[in-house]
C-alpha positions in Angstrom: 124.9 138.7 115.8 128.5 137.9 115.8 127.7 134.6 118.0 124.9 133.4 115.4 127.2 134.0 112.3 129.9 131.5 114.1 127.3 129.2 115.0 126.2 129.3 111.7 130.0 128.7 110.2 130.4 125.9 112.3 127.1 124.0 111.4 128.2 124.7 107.8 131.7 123.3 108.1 130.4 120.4 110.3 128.0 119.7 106.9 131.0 119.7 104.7 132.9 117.7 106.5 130.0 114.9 107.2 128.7 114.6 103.6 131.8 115.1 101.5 132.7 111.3 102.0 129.4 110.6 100.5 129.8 113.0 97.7 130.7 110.4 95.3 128.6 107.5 96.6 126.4 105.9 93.6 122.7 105.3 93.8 122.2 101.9 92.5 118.8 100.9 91.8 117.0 97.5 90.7 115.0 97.5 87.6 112.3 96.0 89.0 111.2 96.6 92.3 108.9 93.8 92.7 111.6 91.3 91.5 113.3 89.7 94.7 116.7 88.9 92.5 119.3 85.6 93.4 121.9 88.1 93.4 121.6 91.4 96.0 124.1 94.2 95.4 125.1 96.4 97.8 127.6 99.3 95.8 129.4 100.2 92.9 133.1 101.9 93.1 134.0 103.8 89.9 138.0 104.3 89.3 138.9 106.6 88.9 136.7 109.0 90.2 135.5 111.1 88.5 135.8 110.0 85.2 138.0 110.6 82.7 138.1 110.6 79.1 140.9 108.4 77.7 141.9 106.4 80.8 140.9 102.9 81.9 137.9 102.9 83.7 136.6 100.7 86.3 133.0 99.3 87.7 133.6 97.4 90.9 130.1 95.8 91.6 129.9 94.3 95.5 127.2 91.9 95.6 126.2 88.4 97.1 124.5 85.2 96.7 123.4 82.8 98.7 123.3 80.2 96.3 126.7 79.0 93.8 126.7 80.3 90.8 129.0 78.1 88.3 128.8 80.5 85.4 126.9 82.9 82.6 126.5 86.0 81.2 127.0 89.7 82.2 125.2 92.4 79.8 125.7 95.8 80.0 124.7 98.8 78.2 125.3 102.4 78.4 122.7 105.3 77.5 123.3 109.0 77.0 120.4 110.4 77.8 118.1 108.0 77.0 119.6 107.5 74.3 121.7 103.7 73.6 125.6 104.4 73.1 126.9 101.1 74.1 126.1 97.4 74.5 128.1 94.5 75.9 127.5 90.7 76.9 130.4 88.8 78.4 131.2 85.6 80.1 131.1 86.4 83.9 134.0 84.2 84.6 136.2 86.9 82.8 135.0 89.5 85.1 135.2 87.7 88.5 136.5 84.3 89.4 133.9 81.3 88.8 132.3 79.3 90.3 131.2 81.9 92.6 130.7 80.5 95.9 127.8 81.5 98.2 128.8 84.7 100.0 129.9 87.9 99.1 131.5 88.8 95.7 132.5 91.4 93.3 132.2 91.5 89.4 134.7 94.1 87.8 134.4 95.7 84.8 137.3 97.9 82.9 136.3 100.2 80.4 138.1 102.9 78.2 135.7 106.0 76.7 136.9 107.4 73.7 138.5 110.8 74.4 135.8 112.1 72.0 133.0 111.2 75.1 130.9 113.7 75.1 130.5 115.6 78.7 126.5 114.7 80.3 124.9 112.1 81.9 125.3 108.6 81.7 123.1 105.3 82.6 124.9 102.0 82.7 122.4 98.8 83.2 124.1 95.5 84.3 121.7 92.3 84.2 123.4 89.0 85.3 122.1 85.6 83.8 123.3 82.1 85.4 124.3 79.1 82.4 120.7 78.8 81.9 119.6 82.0 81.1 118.1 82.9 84.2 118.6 86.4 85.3 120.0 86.6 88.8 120.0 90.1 89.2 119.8 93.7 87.5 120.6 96.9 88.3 120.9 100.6 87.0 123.0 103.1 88.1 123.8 106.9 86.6 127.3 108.5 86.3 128.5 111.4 84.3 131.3 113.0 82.4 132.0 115.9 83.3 132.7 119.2 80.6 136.4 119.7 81.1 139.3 117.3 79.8 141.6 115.8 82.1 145.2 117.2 82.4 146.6 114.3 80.7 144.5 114.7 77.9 145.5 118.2 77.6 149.0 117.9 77.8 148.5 114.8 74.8 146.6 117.0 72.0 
């Protein structure tokens, strides 16, 4: 019995060990399926990680092209539950360097919540548009905030 509990240990810290580095890893999704998009993204990075209330936050989007893009807009909005909470358009030049060349590239995006963010889950959508209006690619990915305040804000109130 002793010899299965051990085993059984060690399978169980191997698993921790393996998938912890994925722990924080974001699903990103298309919102369409069917759409074969100019642009193809392959990860967001959120900093910091996990989110906090108060602090500069950042999207990282990785992504590439195959074709230039010389300029247009990024839109994004945020929903809380379902729920729109936030909406943004912006010149993509002011959130990565233009013209993009063909290749890889990554959009970044720095964002402070409100201290008064309340704790749940989040769904930020990101649709890129070249100068014409064409959308070159869109995706949807969720994060959350979680119940307790950071530290920092703590030691501010």
């Amino acid at each position: 019995m002793a010899g299965v509990r051990s085993k059984m240990f060690v399978v169980l810290l191997c698993s921790i060990f393996l998938v912890a580095p994925f722990a924080d890893a974001i699903d990103v999704k298309y919102c369409k399926k069917s759409n074969n998009y100019d642009v193809k993204v392959s990860g967001v990075e959120i900093t910091p990680s996990p989110i906090t209330r108060g602090v500069d936050t950042t999207f990282s989007i990785s992504a590439s092209t195959d074709t230039p893009i010389s300029g247009g807009n990024l839109e994004i909005s945020v929903s809380y539950y379902f729920l729109s909470v936030y909406s943004e358009t912006s010149d993509i030049c002011t959130k990565t360097s233009c013209p993009i060349d063909a290749g890889d590239f990554e959009i970044s995006h720095t964002q402070s919540l409100p201290s008064v963010t309340p704790p749940g889950s989040y769904t930020l959508t990101m649709k890129m548009k070249d100068a014409n209006n064409k959308e070159l690619t869109c995706i949807t990915f969720d994060f959350s905030i979680g119940w307790y305040a950071s530290e920092a804000q703590v030691a501010s109130i």
